[in-house]
Biotite code that builds the C-alpha atoms (Angstrom):
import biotite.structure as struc

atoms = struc.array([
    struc.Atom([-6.040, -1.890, 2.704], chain_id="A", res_id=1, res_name="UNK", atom_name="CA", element="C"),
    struc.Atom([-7.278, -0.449, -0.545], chain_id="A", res_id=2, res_name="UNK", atom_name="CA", element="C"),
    struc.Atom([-9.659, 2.232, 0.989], chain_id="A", res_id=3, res_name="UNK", atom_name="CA", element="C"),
    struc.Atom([-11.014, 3.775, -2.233], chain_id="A", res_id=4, res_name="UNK", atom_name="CA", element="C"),
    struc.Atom([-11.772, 2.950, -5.955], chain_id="A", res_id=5, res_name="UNK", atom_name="CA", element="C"),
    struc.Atom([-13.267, 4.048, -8.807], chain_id="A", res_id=6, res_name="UNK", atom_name="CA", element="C"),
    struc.Atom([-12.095, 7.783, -9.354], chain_id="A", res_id=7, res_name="UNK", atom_name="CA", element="C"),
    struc.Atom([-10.711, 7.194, -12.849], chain_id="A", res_id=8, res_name="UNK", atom_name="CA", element="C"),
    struc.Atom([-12.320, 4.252, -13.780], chain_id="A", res_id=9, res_name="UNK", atom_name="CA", element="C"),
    struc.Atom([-10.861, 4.814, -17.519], chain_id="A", res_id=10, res_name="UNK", atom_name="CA", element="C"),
    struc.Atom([-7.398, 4.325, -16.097], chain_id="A", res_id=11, res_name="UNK", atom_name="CA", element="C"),
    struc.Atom([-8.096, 1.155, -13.763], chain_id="A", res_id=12, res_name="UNK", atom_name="CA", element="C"),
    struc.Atom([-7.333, -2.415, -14.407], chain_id="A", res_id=13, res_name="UNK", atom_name="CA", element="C"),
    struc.Atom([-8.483, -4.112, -11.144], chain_id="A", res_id=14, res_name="UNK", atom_name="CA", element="C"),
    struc.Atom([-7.858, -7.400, -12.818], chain_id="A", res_id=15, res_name="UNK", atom_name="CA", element="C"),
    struc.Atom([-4.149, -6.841, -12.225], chain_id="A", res_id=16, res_name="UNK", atom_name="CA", element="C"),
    struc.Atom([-4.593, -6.199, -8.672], chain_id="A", res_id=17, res_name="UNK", atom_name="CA", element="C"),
    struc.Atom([-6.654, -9.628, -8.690], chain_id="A", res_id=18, res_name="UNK", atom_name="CA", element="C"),
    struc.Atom([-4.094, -11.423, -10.337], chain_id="A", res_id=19, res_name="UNK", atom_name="CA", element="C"),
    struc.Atom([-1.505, -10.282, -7.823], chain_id="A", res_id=20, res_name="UNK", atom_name="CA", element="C"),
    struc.Atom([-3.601, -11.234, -4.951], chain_id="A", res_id=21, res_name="UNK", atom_name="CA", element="C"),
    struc.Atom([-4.937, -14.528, -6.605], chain_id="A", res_id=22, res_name="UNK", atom_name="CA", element="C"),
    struc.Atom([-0.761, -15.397, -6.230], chain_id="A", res_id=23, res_name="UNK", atom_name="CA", element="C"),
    struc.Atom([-0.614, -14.840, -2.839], chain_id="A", res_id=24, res_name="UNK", atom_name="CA", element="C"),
    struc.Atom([-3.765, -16.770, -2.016], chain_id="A", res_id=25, res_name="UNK", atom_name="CA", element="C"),
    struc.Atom([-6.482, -14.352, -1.741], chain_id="A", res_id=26, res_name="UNK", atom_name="CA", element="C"),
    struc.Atom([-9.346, -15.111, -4.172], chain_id="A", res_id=27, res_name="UNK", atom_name="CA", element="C"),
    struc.Atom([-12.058, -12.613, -2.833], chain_id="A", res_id=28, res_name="UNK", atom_name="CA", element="C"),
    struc.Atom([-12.384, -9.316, -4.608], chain_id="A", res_id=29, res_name="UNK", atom_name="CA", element="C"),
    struc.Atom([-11.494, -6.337, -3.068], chain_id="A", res_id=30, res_name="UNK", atom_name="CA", element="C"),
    struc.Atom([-15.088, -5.186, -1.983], chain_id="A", res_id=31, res_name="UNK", atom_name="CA", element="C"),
    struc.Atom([-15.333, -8.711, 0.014], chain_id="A", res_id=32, res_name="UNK", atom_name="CA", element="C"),
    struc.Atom([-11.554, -8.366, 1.234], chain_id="A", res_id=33, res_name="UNK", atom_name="CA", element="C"),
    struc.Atom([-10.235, -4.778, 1.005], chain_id="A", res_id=34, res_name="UNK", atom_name="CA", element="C"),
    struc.Atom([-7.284, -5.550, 2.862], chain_id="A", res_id=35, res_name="UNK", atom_name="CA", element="C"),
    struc.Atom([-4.279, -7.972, 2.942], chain_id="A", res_id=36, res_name="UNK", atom_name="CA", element="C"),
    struc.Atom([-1.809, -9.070, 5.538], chain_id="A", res_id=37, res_name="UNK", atom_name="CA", element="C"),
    struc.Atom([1.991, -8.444, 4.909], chain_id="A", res_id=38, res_name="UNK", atom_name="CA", element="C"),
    struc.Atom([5.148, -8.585, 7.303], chain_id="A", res_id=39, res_name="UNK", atom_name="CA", element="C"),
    struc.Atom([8.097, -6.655, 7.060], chain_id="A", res_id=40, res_name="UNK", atom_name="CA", element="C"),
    struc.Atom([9.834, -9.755, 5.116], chain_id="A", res_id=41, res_name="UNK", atom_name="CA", element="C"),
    struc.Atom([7.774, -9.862, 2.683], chain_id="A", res_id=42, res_name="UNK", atom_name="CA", element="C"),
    struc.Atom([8.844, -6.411, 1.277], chain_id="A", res_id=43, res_name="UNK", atom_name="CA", element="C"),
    struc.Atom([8.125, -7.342, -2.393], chain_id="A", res_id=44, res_name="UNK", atom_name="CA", element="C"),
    struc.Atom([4.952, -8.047, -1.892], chain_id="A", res_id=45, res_name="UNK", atom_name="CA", element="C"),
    struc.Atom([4.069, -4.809, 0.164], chain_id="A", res_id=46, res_name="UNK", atom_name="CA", element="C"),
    struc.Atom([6.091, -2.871, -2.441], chain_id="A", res_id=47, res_name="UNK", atom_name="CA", element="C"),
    struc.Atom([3.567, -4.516, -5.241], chain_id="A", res_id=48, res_name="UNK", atom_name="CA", element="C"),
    struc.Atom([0.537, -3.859, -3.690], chain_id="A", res_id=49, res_name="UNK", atom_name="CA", element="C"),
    struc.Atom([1.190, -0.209, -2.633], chain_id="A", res_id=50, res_name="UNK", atom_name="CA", element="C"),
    struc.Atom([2.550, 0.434, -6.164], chain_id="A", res_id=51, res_name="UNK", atom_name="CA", element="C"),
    struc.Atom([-0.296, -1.113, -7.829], chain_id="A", res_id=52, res_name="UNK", atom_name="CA", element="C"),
    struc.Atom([-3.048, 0.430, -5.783], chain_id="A", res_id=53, res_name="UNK", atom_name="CA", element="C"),
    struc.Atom([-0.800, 4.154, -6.630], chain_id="A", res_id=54, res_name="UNK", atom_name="CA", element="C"),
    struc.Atom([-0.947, 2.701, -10.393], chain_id="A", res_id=55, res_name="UNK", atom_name="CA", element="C"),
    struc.Atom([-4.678, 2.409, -10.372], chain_id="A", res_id=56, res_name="UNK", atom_name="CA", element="C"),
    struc.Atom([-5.243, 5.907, -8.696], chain_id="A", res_id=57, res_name="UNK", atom_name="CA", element="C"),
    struc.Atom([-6.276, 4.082, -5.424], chain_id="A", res_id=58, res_name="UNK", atom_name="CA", element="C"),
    struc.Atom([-6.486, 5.076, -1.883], chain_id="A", res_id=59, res_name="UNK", atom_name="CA", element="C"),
    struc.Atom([-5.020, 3.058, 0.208], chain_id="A", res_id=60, res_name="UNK", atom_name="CA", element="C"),
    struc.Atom([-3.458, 2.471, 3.977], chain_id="A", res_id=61, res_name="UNK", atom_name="CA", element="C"),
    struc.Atom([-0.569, 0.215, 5.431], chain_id="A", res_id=62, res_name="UNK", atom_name="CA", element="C"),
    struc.Atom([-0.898, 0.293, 8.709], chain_id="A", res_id=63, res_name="UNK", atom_name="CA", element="C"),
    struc.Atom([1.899, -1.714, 11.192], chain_id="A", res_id=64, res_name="UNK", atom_name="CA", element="C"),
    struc.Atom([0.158, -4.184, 13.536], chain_id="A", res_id=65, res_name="UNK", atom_name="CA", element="C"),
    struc.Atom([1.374, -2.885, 16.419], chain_id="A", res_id=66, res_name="UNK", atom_name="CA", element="C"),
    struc.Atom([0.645, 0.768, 15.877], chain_id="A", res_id=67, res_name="UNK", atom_name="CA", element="C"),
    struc.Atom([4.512, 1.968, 15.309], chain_id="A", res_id=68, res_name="UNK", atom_name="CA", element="C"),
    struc.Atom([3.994, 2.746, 11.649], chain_id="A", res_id=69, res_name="UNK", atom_name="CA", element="C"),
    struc.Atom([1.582, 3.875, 9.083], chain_id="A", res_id=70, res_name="UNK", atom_name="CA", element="C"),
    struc.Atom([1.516, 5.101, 5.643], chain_id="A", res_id=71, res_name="UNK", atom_name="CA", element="C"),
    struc.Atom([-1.826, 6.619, 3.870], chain_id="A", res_id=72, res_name="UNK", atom_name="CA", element="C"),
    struc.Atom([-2.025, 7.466, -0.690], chain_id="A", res_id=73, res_name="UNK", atom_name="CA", element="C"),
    struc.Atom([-4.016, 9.128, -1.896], chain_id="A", res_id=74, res_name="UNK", atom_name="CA", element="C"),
    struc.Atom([-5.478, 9.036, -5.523], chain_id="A", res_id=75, res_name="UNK", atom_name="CA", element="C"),
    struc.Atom([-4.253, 12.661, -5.725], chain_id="A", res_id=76, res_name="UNK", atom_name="CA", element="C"),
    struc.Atom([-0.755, 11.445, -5.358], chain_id="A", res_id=77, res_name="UNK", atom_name="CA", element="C"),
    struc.Atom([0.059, 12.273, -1.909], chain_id="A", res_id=78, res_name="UNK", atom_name="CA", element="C"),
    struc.Atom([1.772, 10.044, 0.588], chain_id="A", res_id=79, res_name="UNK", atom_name="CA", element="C"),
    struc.Atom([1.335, 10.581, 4.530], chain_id="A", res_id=80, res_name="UNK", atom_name="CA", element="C"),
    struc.Atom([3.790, 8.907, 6.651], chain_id="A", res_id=81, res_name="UNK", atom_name="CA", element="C"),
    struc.Atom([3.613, 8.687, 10.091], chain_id="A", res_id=82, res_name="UNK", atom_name="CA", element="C"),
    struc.Atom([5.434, 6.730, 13.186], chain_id="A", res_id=83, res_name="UNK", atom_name="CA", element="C"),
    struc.Atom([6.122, 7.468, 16.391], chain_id="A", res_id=84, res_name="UNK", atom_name="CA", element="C"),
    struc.Atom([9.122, 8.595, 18.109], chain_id="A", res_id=85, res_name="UNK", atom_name="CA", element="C"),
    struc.Atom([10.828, 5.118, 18.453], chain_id="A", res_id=86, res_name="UNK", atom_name="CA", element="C"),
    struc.Atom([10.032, 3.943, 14.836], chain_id="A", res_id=87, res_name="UNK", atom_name="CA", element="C"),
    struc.Atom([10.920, 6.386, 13.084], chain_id="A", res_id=88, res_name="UNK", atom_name="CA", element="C"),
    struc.Atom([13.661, 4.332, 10.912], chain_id="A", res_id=89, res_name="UNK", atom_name="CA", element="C"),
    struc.Atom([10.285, 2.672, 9.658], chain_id="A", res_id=90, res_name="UNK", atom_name="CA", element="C"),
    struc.Atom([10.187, 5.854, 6.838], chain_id="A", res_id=91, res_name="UNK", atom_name="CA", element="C"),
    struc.Atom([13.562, 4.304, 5.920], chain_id="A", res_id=92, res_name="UNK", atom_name="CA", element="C"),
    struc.Atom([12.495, 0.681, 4.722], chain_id="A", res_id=93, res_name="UNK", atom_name="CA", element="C"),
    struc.Atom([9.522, 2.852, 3.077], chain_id="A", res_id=94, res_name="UNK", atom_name="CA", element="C"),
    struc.Atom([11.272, 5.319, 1.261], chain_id="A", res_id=95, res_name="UNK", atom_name="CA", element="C"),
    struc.Atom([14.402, 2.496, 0.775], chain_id="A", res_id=96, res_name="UNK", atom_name="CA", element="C"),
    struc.Atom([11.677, 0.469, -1.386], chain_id="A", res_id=97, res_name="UNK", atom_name="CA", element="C"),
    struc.Atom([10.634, 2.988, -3.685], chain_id="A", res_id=98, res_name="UNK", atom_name="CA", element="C"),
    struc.Atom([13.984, 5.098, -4.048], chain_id="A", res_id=99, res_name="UNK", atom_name="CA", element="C"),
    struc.Atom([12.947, 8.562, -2.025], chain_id="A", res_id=100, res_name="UNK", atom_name="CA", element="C"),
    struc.Atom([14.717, 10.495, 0.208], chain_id="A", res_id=101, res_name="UNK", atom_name="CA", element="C"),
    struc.Atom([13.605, 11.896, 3.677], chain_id="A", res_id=102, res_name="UNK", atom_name="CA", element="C"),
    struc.Atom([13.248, 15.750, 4.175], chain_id="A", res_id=103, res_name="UNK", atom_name="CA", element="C"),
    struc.Atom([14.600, 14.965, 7.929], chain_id="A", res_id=104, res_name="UNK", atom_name="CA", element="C"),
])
């Protein structure tokens, strides 16, 4: 769920984010639909839309379904993480995706 826009508007091309979207079937902007439903198959697609909304200088949230998982960005390029105690492997298919490391 993108949760903010618009801090560097200079450096935004929301039309790329709509073109992604428009490719998995969602043809509402993001003020109508701020949010988009992924599962853990369809990694590619997750990896695109958190990367894009980091590209843009978005805020944004992936949250799991079932409340095991979540992951917050921020346009000030920070990343919160958080699972609880059984899901903690979660970080792994995260950090996996974009090439990080844990500091376990």
């Amino acid at each position: 769920m993108v949760t903010q826009t618009g801090v560097w508007e200079s450096g935004e091309v929301p039309e790329l984010f709509a073109y992604f979207r428009k490719g998995l079937g969602i043809t509402e902007g993001l003020e109508a639909m701020p949010g988009q439903l992924h599962t853990l198959g369809d990694k590619d697609e997750l990896r695109c839309s958190l990367v894009l909304c980091l590209w843009n200088h978005w805020d944004c949230q992936i949250v799991d379904g079932q409340g095991r998982f979540g992951l917050t960005a921020s346009h000030d390029e920070w990343l919160i993480l958080a699972a609880n105690a059984e899901n903690r492997s979660m970080f792994r298919l995260v950090l996996d995706a974009f090439g990080g490391s844990a500091g376990e």
